[in-house]
SEMI-53386 format. One record per residue (C-alpha): residue number from 0; x, z, y. Coordinates in Angstrom, 1 decimal. Layout:
<nodes>
nr|u|w|v
NUM|X|Z|Y
...
</nodes>
This chain:
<nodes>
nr|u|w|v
0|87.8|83.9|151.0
1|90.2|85.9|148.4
2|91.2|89.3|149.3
3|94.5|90.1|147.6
4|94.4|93.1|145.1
5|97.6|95.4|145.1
6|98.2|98.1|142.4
7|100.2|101.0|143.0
8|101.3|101.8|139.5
9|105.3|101.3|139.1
10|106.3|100.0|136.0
11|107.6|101.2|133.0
12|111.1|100.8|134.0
13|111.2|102.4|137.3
14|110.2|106.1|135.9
15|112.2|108.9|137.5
16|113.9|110.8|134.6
17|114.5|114.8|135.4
18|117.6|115.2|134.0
19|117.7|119.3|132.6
20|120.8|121.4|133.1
21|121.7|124.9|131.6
22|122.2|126.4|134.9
23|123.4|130.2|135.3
24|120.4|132.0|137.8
25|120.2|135.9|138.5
26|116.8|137.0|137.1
27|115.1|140.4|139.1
28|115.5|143.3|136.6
29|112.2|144.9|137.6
30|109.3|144.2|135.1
31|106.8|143.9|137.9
32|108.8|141.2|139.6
33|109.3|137.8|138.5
34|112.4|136.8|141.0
35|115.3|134.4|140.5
36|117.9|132.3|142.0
37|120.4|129.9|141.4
38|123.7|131.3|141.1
39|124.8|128.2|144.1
40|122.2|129.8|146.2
41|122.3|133.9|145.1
42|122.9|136.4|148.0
43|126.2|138.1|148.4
44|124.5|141.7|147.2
45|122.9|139.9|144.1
46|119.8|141.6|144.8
47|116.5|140.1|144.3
48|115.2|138.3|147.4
49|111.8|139.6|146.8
50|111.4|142.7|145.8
51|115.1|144.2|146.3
52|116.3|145.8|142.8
53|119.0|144.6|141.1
54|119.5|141.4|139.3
55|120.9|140.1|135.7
56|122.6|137.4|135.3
57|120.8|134.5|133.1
58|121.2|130.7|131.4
59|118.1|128.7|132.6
60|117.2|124.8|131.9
61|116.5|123.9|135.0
62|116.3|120.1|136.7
63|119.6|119.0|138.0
64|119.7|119.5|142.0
</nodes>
């Protein structure tokens, strides 16, 4: 009796490219903080959503959502 063999490994072809994007984010200004967000998903203050201080705005390559 044979028992089939499968492999899981996709071919070359069927790769998923990330496709990068210069995308604005606001960065925490705080030194001790290493906070951002997408500008799509920022809060209406524009303060960090971990720590609280104020944030800068930034140009980030970041994968395409």
């Amino acid at each position: 009796m044979e028992i089939p063999i499968f492999y899981g490994k996709r071919a070359n072809d069927d790769k998923i490219e990330t496709i990068m994007m210069d995308t604005e984010v606001y960065s925490c200004s705080s030194d001790n903080c290493n906070g951002w967000m997408r500008k799509d998903f920022a809060t209406a203050d524009l303060h960090c959503p971990i720590c609280g201080h104020e944030t800068v705005k930034e140009i980030r390559a970041l994968p395409k959502i």
